[in-house]
N, C-alpha and C positions, 0 to 999 in steps of 0.2 A: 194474877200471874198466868200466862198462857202457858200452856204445856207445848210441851218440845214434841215434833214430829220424830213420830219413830223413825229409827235407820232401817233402809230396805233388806232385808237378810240376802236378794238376790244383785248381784254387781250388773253391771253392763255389759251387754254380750258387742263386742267387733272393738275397733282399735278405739282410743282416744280421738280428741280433733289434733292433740300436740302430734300421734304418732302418722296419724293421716296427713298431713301437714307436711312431716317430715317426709313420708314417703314420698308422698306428691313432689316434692321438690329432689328428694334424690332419681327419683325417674324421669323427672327431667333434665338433670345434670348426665344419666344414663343414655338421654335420646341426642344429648348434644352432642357428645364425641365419638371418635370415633371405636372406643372401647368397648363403650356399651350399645349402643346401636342397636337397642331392643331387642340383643342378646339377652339380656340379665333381667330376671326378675327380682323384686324387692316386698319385705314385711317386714311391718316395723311393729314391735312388743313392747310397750315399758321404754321407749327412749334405745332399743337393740335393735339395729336392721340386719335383715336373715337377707343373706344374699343367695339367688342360685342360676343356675342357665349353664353355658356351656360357651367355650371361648377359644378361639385358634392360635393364640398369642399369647405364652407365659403372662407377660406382662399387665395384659389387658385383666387380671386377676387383682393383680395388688394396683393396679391404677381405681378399680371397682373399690376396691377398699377405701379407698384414700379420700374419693369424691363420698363416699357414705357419713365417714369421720366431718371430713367440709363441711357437709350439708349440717350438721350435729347430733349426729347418734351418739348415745353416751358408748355403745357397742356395736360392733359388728362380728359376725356370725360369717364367714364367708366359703359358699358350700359352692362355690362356684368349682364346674369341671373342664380342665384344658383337654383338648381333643389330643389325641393320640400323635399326630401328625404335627400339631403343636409343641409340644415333648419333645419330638425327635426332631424339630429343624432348630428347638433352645443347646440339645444336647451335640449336634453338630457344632452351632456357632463358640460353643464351651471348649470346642475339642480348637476349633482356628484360632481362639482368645479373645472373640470380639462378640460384640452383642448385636442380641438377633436385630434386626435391622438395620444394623452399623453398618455403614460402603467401606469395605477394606481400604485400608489407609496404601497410600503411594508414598514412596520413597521420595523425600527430599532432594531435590535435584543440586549439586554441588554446583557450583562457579567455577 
């Protein structure tokens, strides 16, 4: 009977190959668009990507989200901060009714 190797009492120090893996691919989903644009940094823990960076566009927040979830995070962590100036051109577009980027609509021309 061969004896069983003892288990190591100390774990692995840095990320998995699965969370590395994942990283690696949502920072390249990061570098494609134009969202993240090497705005946004990425760690990925246990299958959770910890989002953080800094962004001018509400949007570009929960778009960052969404490509983490794609790529297959079982979680995201999104500690990403909108710029000041970001805020305040979303909370304009709120106040005309329309979203930020949206070209104000033109009245339908009657016959």
């Amino acid at each position: 009977m061969d004896p069983k190797p003892a288990p190591s009492a100390a774990k692995p120090s840095g990320p998995s190959v699965a969370d590395a893996a994942l990283q690696q691919i949502i920072q390249e989903k990061f570098s494609r668009s134009k969202a993240g644009g090497g705005k946004f940094q990425v760690k990925v823990q246990s299958g959770v990507a910890y989002l953080s960076g800094k962004a001018d566009v509400v949007q570009h927040k929960g778009s960052a989200t969404r490509m983490a979830r794609t790529a297959g995070a079982k979680q995201v962590v999104n500690n990403i901060v909108v710029s000041e100036a970001g805020r305040q051109r979303a909370a304009r577009a709120l106040e005309k009714g329309r979203s930020v980027g949206e070209k104000p609509r033109r009245a339908a021309l009657k016959p």
